[in-house]
N, C-alpha and C positions, 0 to 999 in steps of 0.2 A: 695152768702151766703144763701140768700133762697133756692135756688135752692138744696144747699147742705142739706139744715135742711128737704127739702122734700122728698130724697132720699127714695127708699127700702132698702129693706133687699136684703144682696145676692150681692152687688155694688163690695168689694174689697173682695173676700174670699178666698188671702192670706195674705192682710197684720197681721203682729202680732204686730206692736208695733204703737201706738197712741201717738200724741204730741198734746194736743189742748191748744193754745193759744188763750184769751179774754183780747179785747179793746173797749173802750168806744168810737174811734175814729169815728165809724159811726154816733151816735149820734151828736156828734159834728158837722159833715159834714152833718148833715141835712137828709139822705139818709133815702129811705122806710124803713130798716130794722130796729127794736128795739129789743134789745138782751133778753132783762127778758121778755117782751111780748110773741117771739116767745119758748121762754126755758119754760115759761106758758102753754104753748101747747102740747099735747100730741106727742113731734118730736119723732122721729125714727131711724135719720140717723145714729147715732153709733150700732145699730143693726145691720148694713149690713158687717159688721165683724165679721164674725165666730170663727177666728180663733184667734184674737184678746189676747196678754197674759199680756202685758206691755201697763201700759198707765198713761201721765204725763199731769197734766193738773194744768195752770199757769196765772199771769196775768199779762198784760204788762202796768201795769198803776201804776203812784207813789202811787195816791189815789183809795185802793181796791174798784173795783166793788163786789157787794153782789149777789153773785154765788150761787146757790143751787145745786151742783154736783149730788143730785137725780135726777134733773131736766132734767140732759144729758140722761138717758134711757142707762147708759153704760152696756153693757152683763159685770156685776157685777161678775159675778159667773164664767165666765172663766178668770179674772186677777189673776194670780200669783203675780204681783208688780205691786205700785202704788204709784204713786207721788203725794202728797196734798202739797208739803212743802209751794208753793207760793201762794197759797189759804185759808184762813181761815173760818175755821168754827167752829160752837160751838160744844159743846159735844153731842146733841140730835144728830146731824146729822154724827158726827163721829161713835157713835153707832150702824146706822142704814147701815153703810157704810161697818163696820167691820160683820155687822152681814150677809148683801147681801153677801159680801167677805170670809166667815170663814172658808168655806171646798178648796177653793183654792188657798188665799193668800199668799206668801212665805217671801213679804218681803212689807213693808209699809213706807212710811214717811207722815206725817200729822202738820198739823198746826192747833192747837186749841186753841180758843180765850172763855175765861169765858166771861160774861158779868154780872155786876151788874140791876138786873130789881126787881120792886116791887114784883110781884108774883113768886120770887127765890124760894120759900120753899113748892110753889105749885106745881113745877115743878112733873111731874109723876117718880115714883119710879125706876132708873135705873137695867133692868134684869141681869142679868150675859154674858159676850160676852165672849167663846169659839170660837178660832182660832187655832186650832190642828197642823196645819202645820206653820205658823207665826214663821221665824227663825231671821229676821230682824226687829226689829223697831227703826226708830226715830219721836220722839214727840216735836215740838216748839211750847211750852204752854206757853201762856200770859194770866196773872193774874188768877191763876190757884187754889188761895188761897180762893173764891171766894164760889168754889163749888168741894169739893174731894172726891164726890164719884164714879168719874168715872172710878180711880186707884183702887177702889179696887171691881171691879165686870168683870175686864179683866181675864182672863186664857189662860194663854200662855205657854203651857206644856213644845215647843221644843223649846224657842227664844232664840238665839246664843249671838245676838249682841241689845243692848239697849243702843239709845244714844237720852239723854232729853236736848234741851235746854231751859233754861226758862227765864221769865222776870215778875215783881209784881211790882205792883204799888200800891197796898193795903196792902201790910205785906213786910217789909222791911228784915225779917228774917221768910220768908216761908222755911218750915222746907222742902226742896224737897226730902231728903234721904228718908221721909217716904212714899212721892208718887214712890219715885223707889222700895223701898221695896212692896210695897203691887203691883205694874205693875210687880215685876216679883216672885209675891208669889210663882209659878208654875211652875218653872222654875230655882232652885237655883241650880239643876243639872247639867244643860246646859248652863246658859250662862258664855259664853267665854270673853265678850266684854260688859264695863261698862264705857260710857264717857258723865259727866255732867258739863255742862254750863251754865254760867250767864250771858245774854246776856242785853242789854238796851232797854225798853221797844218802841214799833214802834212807839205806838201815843199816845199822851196825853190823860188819859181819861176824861170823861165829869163828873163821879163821882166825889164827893169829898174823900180822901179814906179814909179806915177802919183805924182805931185806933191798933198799930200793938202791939202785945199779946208778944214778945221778944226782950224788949231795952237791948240794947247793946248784945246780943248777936246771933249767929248765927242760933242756936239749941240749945233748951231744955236738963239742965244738964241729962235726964236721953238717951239721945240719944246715948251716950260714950258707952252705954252694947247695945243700941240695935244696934248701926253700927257693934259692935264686934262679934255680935251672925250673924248679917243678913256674915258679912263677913266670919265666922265659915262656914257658909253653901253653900258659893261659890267655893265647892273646883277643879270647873273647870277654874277659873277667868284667861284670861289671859293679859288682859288690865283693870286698874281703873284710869278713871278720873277724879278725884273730883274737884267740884268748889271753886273757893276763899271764903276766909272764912267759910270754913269747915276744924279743922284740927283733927288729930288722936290723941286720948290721949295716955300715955306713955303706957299704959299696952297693947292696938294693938298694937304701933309699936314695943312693944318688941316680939310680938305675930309671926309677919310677919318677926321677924328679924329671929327664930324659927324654921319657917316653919309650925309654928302652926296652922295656918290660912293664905288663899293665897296661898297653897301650887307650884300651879304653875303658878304666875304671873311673868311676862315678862317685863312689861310697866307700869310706875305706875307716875301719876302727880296729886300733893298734896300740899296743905300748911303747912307750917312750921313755927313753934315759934324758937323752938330749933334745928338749921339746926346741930349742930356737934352729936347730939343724931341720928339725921334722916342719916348722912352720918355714924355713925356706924354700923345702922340697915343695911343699903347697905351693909360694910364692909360684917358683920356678915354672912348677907343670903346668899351673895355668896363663901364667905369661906368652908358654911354650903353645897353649890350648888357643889361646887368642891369638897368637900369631900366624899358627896354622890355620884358621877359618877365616882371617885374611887374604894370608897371598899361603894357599896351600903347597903349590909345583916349590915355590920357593924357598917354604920350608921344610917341606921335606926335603930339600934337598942339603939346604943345611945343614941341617940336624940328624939325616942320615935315617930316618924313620919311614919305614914299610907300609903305612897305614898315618889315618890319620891318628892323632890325638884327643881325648876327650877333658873334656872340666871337672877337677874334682869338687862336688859338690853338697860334699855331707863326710864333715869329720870327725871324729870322738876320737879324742886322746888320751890313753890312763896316763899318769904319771906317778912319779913318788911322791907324796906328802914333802909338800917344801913351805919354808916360810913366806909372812904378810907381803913384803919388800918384792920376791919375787913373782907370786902372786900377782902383785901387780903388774909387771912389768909382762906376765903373762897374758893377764887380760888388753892389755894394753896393744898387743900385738894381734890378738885373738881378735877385737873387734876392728881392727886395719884390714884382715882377713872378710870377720863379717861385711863392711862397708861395700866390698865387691863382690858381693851375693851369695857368699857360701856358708852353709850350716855348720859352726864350729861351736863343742862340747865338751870340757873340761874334765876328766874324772879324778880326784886326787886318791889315789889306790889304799892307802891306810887309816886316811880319815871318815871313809866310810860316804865322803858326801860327794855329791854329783852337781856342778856346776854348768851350766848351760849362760857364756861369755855372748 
């Protein structure tokens, strides 16, 4: 390993793709080598990749070693893609990461960890990060309620596909829709791909936590017009997938039933209070779908829609644990749905089980 970290420049110039994996195993075994010592050092050996475009770097230990991916000296500036998912870092160093990266990155995933510290508000003023090219991203943000302004100093003109998963241990009802809204303020053009998760936090934190700003509920009632307006503005959307306990109020999904909004989403998983309201709006849009690839001049013009309409074709519905009787009456509906070709998925949200009708 030393020998590798003392490399020149000029060693592999062809490889393009980089896999670096970190363990604390040497230390354990006693051996010359200390990893943050020599990463302390001015090393060099990833410089000796010219041509270098992909590069994923990960860690093989339950308990994270504390990585400063600066520290590699990676040629920043020639990655198209790049893997952080298994690595965490805070926001200062993700900024500094995307900002090395901006005229060539295509496609990103990152792992960002807030942290609660005394001089939080002294933190220096986050500048704005332009990534011009950036058509991929996904973010696994833990406890992210902590400090948000790093969502909204992103600009990401061309980003395709955006998928957040997240985890709070301080705000029970972190309002995440607003960090996706403001991560793709720039981009309501273009993204095709919208899939959010709630996933359970990795480690306990040492904080005691924040006092959380929405009991009992998910999101702030005034969030009902701003998801409908942020979705008005997606009229590329071709996948949404929202996390539990976020559901739509009646007036989007009458919206989507429409074509008013969503115009051509494909794939869509969602919570549901009122599963025979949400299985009309299926009905509906694709009645609406079928009849526009008919006679199209003619309905658009009835229907008053800009564009055409697409089929929904891939649904997964959480709902609440409910009784046998309606259960049935669920499935019973659900496979009227499947008979005319579309993928419908049942989740009952309390029982833990996953039914596919």
């Amino acid at each position: 390993m030393d020998a590798f970290l003392d490399m020149r420049g000029g060693a592999f110039d062809s490889v393009e793709f980089l896999d670096i994996a970190f363990s604390d195993e040497f230390a354990v075994r006693l051996t010359s080598f200390l990893l943050n010592q020599r990463l302390a050092m001015n090393t060099t050996p990833f410089q000796s990749f010219p041509r270098i475009r992909h590069c994923y770097l990960r860690c093989l230990n339950i308990i994270p070693i504390e990585i400063h991916p600066i520290d590699l000296n990676l040629p920043w500036s020639q990655l198209i893609s790049l893997n952080l998912g298994a690595i965490s870092i805070p926001p200062n160093v993700f900024t500094m990461i995307t900002r090395h990266t901006s005229h060539t990155l295509v496609e990103g995933v990152f792992r960002i960890t807030f942290e609660r510290k005394p001089h939080a508000l002294l933190l220096p003023r986050l500048g704005a990060v332009d990534m011009p090219y950036l058509q991929a991203l996904q973010l696994n943000l833990h406890d992210a309620s902590l400090d948000q302004r790093l969502f909204r100093v992103l600009r990401l003109p061309v980003l395709r596909t955006l998928i957040v998963n997240f985890s709070d241990q301080y705000e029970e009802h972190f309002n995440i829709m607003a960090a996706c809204i403001n991560i793709s303020a720039y981009s309501t053009q273009t993204l095709q791909v919208l899939k959010i998760t709630e996933l359970p936090p990795p480690f306990p934190s040492p904080y005691p936590p924040f006092k959380k700003r929405y009991d009992g509920r998910r999101m702030p009632a005034r969030s009902c017009h701003s998801l409908e307006a942020y979705f008005l503005a997606l009229r590329n959307l071709r996948v949404l997938h929202l996390p539990r306990g976020i559901y739509l109020c009646v007036t989007t999904v009458e919206k989507i039933a429409n074509g008013e909004i969503l115009p051509l989403l494909q794939e869509l998983d969602l919570g549901s209070i009122d599963i025979q309201h949400t299985f009309s709006m299926i009905q509906r849009r694709n009645d609406l779908a079928h009849h526009h690839s008919l006679v199209p001049e003619a309905s658009s013009l009835k229907h008053g829609l800009v564009g055409p309409c697409a089929f929904l074709r891939s649904v997964r519905i959480v709902l609440p644990v409910c009784d046998l009787d309606e259960q049935r009456i669920i499935a019973e509906k659900a496979n009227s749905l499947i008979s005319t070709g579309i993928y419908v998925a049942i989740y009952l949200l309390e029982s833990s089980k996953f039914y596919v009708v």
